[in-house]
N, C-alpha and C positions, 0 to 999 in steps of 0.2 A: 682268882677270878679276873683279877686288871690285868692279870698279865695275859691269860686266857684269851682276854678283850683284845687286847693288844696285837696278840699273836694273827686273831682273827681278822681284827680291822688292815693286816698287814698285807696280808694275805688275797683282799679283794681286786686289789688294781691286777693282779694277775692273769685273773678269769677273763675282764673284758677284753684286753686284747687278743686273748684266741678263741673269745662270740664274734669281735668283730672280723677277725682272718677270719674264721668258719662262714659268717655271711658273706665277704667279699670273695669269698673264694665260688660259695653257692651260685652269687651274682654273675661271676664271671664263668663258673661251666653253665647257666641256664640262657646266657650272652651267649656261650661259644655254642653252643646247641641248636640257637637261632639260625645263628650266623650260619654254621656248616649246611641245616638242613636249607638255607635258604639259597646258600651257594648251589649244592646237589640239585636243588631242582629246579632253577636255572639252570644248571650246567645238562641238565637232562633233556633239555627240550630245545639243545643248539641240532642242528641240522644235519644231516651225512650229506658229505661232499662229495668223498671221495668213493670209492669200489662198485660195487652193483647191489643194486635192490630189486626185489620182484614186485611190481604193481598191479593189484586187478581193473583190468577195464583200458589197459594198452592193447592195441592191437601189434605193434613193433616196436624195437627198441627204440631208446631217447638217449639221445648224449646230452647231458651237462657240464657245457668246461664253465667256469670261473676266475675272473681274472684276478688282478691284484685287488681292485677296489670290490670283489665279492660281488662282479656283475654275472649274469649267468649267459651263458649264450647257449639257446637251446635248440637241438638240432632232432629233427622229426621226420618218417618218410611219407608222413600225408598230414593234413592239415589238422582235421581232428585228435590225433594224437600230440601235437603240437598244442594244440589249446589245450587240452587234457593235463599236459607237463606243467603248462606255466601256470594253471590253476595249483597242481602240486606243490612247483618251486615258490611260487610265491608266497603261498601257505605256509612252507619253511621257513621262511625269515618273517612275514608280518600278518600273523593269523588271527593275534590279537586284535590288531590294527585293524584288520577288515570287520572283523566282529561288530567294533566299537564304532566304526563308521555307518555299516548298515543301523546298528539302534539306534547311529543317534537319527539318519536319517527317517525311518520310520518310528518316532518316538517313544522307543523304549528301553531308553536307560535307566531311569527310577527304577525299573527292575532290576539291577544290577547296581546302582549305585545310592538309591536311598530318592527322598521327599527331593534332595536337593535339584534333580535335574527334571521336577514335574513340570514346569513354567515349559520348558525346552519339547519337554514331549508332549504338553497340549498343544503346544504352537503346528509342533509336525502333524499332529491328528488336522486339528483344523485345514490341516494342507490336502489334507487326502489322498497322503503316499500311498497308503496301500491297494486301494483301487485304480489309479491312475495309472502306478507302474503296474496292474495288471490289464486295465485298457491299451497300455502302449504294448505291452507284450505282445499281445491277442492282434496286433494289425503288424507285427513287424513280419516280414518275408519267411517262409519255414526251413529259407537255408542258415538267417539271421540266430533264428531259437534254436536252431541246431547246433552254431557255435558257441553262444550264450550256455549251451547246455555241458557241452564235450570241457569248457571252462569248469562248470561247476562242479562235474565228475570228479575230475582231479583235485579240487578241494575236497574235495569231500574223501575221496581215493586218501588224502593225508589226514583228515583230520579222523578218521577212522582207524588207520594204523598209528594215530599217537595220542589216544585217551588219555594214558596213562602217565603221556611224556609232555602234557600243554606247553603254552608258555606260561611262566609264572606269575602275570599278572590276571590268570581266570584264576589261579589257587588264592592270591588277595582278596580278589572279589567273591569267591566263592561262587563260580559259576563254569560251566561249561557252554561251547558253544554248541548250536543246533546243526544242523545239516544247510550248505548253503545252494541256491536256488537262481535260475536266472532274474527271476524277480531282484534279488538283492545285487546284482549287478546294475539292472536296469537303474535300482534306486538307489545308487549310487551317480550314476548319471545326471538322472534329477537333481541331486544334491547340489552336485557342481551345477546347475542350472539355480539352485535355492540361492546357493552363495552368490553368483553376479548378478542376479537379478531379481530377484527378492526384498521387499521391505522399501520398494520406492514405494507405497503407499505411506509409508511413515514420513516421508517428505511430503508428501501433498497434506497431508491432514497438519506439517509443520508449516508450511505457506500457507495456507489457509489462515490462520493463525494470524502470519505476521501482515498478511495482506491486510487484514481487516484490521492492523493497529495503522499500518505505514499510508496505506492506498496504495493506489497504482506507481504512479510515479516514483515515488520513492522504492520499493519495491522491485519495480526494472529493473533500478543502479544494480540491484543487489546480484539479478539474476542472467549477466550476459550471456550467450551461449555461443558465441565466436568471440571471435580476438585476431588481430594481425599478427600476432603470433601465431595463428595456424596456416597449415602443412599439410590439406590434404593429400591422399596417395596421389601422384603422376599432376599434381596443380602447378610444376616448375616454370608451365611456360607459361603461367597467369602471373601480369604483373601484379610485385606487393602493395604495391597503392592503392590497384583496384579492388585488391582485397579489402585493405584497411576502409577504402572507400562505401565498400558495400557491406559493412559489419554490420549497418543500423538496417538494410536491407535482410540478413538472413535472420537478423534475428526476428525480424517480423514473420519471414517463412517458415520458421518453427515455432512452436505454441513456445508458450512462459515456460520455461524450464521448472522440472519439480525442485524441490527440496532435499539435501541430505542431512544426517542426524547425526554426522562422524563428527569425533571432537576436533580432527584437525580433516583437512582436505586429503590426507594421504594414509587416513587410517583404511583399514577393512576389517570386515568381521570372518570371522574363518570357519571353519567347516565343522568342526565337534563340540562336545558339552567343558564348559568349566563346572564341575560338580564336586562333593565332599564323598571322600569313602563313606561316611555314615553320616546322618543326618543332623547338623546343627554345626559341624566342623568349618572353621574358616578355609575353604577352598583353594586348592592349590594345583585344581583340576585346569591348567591351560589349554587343552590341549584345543587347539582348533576355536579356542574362545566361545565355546557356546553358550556363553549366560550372555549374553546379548546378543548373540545367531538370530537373523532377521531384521536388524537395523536395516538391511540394503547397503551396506557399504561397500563399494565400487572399488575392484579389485584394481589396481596396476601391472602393467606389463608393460615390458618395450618389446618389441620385434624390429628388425630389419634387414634388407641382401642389399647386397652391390653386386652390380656385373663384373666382368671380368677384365672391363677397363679402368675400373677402380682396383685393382688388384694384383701383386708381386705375381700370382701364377700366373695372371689370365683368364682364369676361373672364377665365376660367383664363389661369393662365402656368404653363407644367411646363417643370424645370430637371432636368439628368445631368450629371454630373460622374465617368466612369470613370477610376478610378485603379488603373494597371499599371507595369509596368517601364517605366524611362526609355530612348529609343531611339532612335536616329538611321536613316534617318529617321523623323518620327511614323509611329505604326503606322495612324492613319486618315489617310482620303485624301479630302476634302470633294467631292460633286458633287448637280446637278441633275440628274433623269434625268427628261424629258418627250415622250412618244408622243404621236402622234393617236390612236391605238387602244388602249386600254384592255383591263380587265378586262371580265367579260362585263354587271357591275354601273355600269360610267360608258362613260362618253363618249371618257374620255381615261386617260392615268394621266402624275403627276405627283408626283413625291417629291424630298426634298431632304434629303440628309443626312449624317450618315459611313460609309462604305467601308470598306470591307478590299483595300487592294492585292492581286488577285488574285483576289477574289469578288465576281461580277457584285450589282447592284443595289444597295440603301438597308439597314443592320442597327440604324440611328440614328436618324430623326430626326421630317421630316413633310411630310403629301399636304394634300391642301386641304382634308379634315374633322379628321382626328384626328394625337397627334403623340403618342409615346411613348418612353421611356427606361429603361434597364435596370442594377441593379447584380447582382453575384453570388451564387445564395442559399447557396451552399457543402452543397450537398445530400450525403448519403450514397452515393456510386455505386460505393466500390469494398472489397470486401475482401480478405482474406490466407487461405488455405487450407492446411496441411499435410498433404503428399501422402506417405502412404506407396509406398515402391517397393521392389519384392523383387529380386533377384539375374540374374533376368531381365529389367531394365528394365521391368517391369510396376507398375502402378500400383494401390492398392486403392480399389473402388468398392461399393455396399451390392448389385450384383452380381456382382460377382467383381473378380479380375486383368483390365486393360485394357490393352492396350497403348496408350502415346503416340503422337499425331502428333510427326512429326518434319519441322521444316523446317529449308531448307538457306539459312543468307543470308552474301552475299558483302560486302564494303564493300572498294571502291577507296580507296586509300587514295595519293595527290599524293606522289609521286618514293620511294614503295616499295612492296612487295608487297603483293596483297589478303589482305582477313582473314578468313578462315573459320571460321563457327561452328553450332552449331547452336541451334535452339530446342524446346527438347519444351512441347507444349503436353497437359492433360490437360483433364478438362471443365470445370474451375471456369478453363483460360486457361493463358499462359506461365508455365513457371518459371523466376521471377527471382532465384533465391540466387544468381546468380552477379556479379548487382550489388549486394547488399545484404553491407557488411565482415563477414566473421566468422560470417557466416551459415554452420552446417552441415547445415539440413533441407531437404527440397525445399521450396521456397514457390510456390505459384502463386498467379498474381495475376486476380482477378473484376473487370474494370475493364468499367462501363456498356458504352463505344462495341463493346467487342471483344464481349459478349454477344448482341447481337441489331443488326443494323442499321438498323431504325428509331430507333436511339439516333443516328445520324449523318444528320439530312431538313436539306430546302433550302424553307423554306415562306416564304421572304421576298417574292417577287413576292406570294402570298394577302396578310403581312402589310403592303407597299407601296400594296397597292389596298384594304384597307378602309377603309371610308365609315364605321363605326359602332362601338357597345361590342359588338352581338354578332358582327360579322363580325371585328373586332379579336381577340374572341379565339377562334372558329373558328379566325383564323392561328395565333393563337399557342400551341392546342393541339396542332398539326402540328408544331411543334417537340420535338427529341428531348433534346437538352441543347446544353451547359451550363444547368442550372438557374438561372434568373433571377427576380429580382423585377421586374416590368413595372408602370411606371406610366403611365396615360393620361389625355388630355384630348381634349374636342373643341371643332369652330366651333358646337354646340349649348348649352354652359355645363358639359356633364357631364366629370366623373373618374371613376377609377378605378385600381385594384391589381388585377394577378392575377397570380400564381407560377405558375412555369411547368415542364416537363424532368418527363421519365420516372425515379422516383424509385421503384428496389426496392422490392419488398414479402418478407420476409424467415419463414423457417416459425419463427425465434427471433432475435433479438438477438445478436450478435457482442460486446455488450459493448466494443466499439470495440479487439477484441485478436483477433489471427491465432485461426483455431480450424480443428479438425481435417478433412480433406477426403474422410475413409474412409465418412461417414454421410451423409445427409439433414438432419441437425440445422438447418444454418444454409443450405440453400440457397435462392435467390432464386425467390418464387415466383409472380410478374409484378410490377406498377407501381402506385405510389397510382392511382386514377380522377382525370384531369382534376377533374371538377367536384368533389371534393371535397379541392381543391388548396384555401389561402386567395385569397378571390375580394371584391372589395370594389368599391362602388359608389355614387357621391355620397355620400361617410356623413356625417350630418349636422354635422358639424365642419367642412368645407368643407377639408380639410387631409390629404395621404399623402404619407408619406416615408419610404425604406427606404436604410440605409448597411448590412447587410449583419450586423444584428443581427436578432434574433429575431424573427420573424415568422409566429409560429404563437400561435395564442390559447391559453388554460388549457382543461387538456382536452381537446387535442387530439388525436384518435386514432391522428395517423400519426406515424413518427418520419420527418423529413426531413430534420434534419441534427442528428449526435454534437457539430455545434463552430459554433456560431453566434460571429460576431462582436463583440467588445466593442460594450458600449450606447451608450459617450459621443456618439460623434456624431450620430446618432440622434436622443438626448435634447436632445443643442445645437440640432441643427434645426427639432426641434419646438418647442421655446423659443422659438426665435424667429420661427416662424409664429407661435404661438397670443400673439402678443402685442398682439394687437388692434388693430396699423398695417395701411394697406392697403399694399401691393406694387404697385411698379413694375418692369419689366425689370434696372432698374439694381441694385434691392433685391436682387434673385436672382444677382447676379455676386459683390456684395457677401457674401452667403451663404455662394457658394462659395469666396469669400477668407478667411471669417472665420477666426484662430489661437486660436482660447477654446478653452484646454482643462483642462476643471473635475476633469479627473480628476488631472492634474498639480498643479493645486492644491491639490487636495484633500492627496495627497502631501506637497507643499512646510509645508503646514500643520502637518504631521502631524512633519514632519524638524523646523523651529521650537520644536515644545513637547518632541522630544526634549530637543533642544540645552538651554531655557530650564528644563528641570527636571535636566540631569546636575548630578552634584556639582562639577567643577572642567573645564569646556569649555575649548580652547585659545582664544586671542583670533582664529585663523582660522577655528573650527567658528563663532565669535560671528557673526562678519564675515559668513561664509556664511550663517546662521541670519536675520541684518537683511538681507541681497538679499532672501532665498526669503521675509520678514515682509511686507514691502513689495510685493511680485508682488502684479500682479492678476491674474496666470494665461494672458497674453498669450504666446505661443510667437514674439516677434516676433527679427529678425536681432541687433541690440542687446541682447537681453537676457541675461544672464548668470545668472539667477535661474532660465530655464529649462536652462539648461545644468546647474546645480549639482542640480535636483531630478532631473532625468532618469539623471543620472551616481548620486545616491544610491539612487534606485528598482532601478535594475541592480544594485549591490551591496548593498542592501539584500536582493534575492533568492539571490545568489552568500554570502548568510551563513547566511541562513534554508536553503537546499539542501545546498551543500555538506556540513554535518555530517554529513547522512543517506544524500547520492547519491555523494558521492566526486565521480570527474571526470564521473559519468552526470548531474550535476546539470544542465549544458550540453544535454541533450537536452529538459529543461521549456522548449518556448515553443509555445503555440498563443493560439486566438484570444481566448480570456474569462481571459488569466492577469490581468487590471487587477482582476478583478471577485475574481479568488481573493486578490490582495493587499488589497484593498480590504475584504473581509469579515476577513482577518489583520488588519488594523491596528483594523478598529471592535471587532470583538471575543477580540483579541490570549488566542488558545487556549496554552492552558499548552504542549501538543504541539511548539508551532513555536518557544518561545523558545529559541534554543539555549543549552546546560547553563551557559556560560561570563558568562551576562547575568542580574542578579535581575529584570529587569524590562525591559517595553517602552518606556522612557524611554529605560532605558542601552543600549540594542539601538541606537535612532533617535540616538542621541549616538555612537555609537562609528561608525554608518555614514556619516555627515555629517566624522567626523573622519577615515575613511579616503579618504574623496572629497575631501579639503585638502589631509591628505598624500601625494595621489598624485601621480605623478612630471608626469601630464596636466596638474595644476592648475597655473597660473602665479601668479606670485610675489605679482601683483594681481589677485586674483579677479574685479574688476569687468569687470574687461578679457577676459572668459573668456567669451565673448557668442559666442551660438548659431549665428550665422552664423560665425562663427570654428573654432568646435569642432566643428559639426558639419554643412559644409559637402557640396556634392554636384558631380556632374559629367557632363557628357554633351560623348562626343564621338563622332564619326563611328569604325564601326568598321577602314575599312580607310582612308579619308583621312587619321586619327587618328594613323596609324603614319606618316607620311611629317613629317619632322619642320620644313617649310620652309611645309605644307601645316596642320599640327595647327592652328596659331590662327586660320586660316581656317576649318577643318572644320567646327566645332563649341562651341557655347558656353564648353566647357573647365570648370573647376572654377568656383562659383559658390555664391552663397550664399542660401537663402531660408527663409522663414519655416514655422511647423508642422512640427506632429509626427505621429505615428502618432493622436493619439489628439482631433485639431484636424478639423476640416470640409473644410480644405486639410489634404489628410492628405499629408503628406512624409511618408516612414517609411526608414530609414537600416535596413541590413543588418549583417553580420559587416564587410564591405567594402564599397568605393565599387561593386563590383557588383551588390548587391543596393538599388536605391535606387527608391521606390514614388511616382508623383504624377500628380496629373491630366494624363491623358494628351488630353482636349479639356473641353470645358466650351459649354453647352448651356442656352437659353432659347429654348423657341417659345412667340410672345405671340399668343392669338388675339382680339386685341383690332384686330392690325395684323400678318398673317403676315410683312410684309417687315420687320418691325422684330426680327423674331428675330433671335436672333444666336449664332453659332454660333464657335468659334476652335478651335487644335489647337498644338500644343508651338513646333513647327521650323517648317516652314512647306510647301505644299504638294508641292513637287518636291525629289527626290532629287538635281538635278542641282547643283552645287558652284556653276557662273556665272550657275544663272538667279540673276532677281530674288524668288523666291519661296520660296528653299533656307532662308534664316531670318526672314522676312518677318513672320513671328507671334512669332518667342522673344520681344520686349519687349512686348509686349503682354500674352503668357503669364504673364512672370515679375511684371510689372508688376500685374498683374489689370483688364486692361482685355480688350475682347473687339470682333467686328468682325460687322456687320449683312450678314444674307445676304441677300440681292435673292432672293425668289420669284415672283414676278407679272412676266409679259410686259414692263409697262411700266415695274417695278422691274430688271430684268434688263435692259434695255435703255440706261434712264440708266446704269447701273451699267458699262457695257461699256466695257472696255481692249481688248481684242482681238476677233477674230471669226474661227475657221479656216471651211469651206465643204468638206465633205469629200463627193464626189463618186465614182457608182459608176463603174469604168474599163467603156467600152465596147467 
């Protein structure tokens, strides 16, 4: 029997390790099963580039060439079959993309993506996309719905011959897309109107606020809306003194500027949902930052041309550089779009540009006269109304009690019950207190698109086919918004500026705070007039550039925006045109790399003579005081001097607010807060020192010394460098979550240079969700159209195995940029592929 035992007990260590081979073995073929079936069906839904396909619903063949960067250049012999194609092609690379953009804009992604993104799609109900983009339809022209339609054919033309082949992000979600519509183009439109102008009611309801702790006066400081740093377009021959001189001048001619909600000045909020695959999962849904979509955060852009007496050819060059939320995939989609038949003014039509996944034609770039670029003008579009309502749900109006519209909206909502709500709308729009925390009055909201539907047109074929400065902006009067600054050039030598969107005209001022909804007092009483928007042309400087700062001259009659943009970048631009070099292509990429940022400096200098004049500094306020002495203002990855001055400017504000705001101090950020610190520090008002400081020496020394001893700061401040501290990230939002898959998806966390307040404007949030940067970048040289060049973040296709899914990020991140073939026999060297797409007979 012992030995039996023996033999037995000897015998057991044997077995478990071929249980355990046996499971790791199981483990690893039900891993590789994953892996293959998920490889395969990605790999099934990359695109045909090359040979011929039959399409229904062509009337004539399509060429498709593609270059090296997987742009498509698409050649059609009448126009409808041309929109037809790029509905198609587009579809082939980001069909997901467009999907997920339309839900989010019409709020229904809970249907797709669980509880998590309900907040996001009542916000959108409340907006009332889906009627509005069906108001705007219904008035746009029926050659307009005609192309909006010949677009969605060809979507649709693909998404019907590839059921079976999606992309592989409906097979995660478990969903298929529907049939697409010109509606969901329109609202898409909208969208980009949501995004730049959107959620300034969140600023008044935050001034409101701090008015009523600060008062008046103090409150001003806070809210300047010029600055001698500004640049209006063509104001060269105004001297800067009399500008400086009549700061305190315009700003009386504009109301009190509203309020922003962004954690730094140079944040924005971006276009899609942050959402969880399933519901309760900590989100990793970036894409487009929609879990706080509706802040109103004020996009960044530079634009600007030089004539061609700034310039090695002789020729204008005009540069765009839009900066929005970071997102996978980029939100432009690069193509050539070229007919035999044209407008009724040429021969042919012929554009080349950036896209909107999902919206037919060119909103970017350039035809063979004229090439133009756009940044955001942050116009006034929307107010806050207080609605009385009596005991009968009635409303009061300067005629009487009203009764509400009442609408009914449903949201499906992904493995639970729909959600039902309502929406009362009264005539100044929805009321949204039931998004707004703590709110207990009715609020209704006057936002541009939802008042009249000429606020939502489609005039991009007029602005695709202009030949000229006046046909240019003939189109780009037909525009309803978002409000833009538009900069032009042509193959003739001439520039130009013109501002653009349908911007209220108002029977008084709002004073940038909710005001009451029972009178007449504040209601809208049509639109500035086109022509007496700011309109500019060849002006003898040979020089325009707009980042998204002011841009109305002294005296200007209209008010068009409560919140203009900080000047700095602007100023850096201009600086560095008017510097009496000529420009190359390459100078313009260079531009839009540059990290100079004078306002930081200015700051850092300012932290220095605290430090150097307190009574007894610690040896690390020193330490930190010789980084920030030595900067020369460079925002580069390395530096740690930008790190320390950005870190004291935050708390340098969290000392100066807090005493008087309590935790409300957190609601001061909009766009010209540099310019209110900036006039605090030059001429340091008794008002703002707080009680506990004799002076603005021992302020600037105490906040240098709390930014050493905070727990952030490491042991060797050297070492505390910008790309370290305040790094960024972009990752795919639903590849992103598979965790075998994430360092594939997506660039992942990374580091790069600029700030908010740099030319390469990076602009970092509360969180890595909120992160702002050039979302493409933009040179047409009409010295040599092929030598333009044109690039975009990620890279052209959404699809995970093509070759073009990150194809630009080093280029992007690197600041280099890639030449886009426009001319027959530039597009032809340039060809990698060629599809042949063919009508089925």
């Amino acid at each position: 029997m012992a030995t039996s035992t023996v033999a037995s007990t000897s015998r057991r260590p044997s077995v478990a390790p071929r249980v355990i081979a046996v499971g790791l073995a199981l483990i690893i073929a039900a891993a590789s099963s994953v892996v293959l079936w998920f490889y395969l069906e990605a790999r099934a839904s990359l695109p045909q580039v090359d040979g011929q396909i039959s399409v229904a619903g062509l009337s004539a063949p399509v060429s498709v060439i593609r270059d090296a960067q997987g742009v498509p250049h698409i050649r059609a012999a009448n126009l409808h079959d041309l929109l037809f194609a790029q509905g198609y092609i587009t579809a082939q690379d980001r069909l997901w993309q467009m999907d997920f953009l339309r839900r989010a804009a019409f709020g229904e992604l809970a249907e797709v993506v669980g509880a998590a993104a309900l907040e996001h799609d009542r916000r959108q109900r409340l907006l009332l996309f889906r009627s509005t983009v069906k108001g705007a339809r219904d008035a746009l022209p029926a050659a307009t719905r005609d192309l909006l339609q010949d677009y969605s054919r060809g979507v649709n033309a693909f998404i019907a011959s590839h059921r079976d082949r999606l992309p592989v992000e409906f097979r995660l979600l478990r969903y298929a897309p529907r049939e697409w519509s010109p509606d969901d183009s329109l609202a898409l439109g909208m969208f980009l109107h949501e995004m730049l102008t959107h959620g300034q009611y969140r600023r008044q309801l935050a001034r409101e606020k701090i008015l009523a702790k600060l008062g008046p006066e103090l409150t001003a400081d806070l809210y300047p809306n010029s600055s001698w740093h500004d640049h209006p377009p063509g104001a060269e021959g105004q001297d800067a003194e009399e500008e400086k001189t009549n700061e305190d001048e315009d700003e009386d001619d504009d109301a009190p500027p509203v309020m922003r909600t962004a954690v730094e000045p140079s944040s924005v909020e971006g276009l899609l949902a942050t959402s969880h695959l399933q519901a309760g999962r900590r989100s990793k849904l970036r894409l487009y930052g929609l879990d706080g979509f509706g802040n109103g955060l004020l996009g960044g852009s530079n634009d600007w041309v030089v004539s061609g007496a700034h310039t090695v050819s002789g020729k204008p060059l005009l540069s765009n550089d839009m900066h929005l939320q970071q997102q996978m995939p980029s939100l432009w989609y690069e193509a050539q779009l070229e007919s035999a038949a044209g407008s009724p003014n040429t021969a042919s039509f012929d554009v080349a540009g950036f896209t909107l996944p999902g919206m037919p034609l060119v909103l970017v770039g350039h035809n063979q006269r004229i090439a133009w670029g756009v940044t955001n003008l942050g116009a006034d579009v929307e107010d806050l109304f207080i609605e009385t309502f009596n005991a009968q749900g009635e409303y009061q109006t300067p005629e009487g009690w009203k009764k509400p519209e009442i609408r009914r909206e449903t949201i499906h909502v992904k493995g639970k019950p729909d959600v039902s709500f309502d929406v009362v709308v009264t005539r100044h729009g929805p009321v949204i207190s039931d998004i707004i925390p703590g709110e207990t009055r009715k609020v209704a909201l006057q936002w541009a698109p939802l008042r009249d539907p000429a606020f939502v047109s489609f005039p991009f074929f007029e602005l695709d086919s202009a030949q000229n400065w006046d046909e240019f902006r003939r189109a780009v009067a037909l525009l309803g918004g978002p409000s833009l600054n538009f900069v032009y050039a042509d193959v003739d030598g001439h520039i130009g500026y013109q501002a653009e969107g349908r911007i209220p005209l108002r029977t008084a001022p709002t004073n940038g705070l909710p005001v009451g909804g029972t009178d007449n007092a504040h209601e809208w009483t049509g639109v500035v007039p086109f022509d007496k928007l700011p309109s500019v042309f060849d002006p003898p400087s040979g020089i325009i550039a707009t980042a998204n700062a002011r841009i109305t001259p002294n005296k200007y009659p209209y008010l068009l925006s409560s919140e203009w943009m900080a000047p700095f970048r602007a100023e850096r631009i201009y600086r560095v045109l008017q510097s009496g070099r000529k420009f190359a292509p390459e100078d313009m990429l260079a531009l839009q790399m540059d990290v100079q940022s004078e306002f930081d400096h200015f700051c850092a200098e300012r932290f220095v003579y605290g430090v150097d004049h307190a009574k007894q500094p610690s040896a690390r306020a020193r330490a930190a005081a010789d980084l920030m002495r030595s900067w020369d203002g460079q925002i580069t990855t390395n530096s740690a001097a930008s790190t320390l001055t950005v870190a004291a400017r935050t708390e340098l504000w969290r000392m100066l607010l807090e005493p008087k705001l309590g935790a409300d101090y957190k609601l001061y950020h909009w766009g010209m807060q540099s310019v209110a610190l900036e006039n605090i520090l030059l001429r340091q008002p008794a008002g703002w020192l707080p009680a506990n400081y004799a002076n603005y020496d021992e302020l600037l020394a105490a906040t240098v010394e709390a930014v050493v001893g905070s727990a952030e700061a490491p042991k060797s401040l050297g070492s505390w460098t910008w790309g370290k501290a305040r790094p960024f990230r972009l990752e795919h939002p639903v590849l992103g979550e598979v965790p075998l898959l994430r360092h594939w998806a997506g660039p992942g966390r990374y580091a790069a240079a600029g700030d908010g307040y740099t030319v390469k404007q990076m602009g970092h949030g509360e969180s890595d969700r909120f992160q702002q940067a050039p979302s493409e970048r933009m040179t047409v040289d009409f010295s040599n159209l092929d030598a333009s060049t044109m690039n975009i973040v990620t890279g052209q296709s959404g699809e995970l195995f093509s070759p073009h899914y990150l194809d630009q990020w080093q280029a992007w991140l690197e600041g280099r940029s890639f030449v886009f073939p426009f001319s027959d026999q530039a597009v032809q060297r340039a060809r990698q592929h060629e599809l042949r797409m063919e009508p089925t007979r």
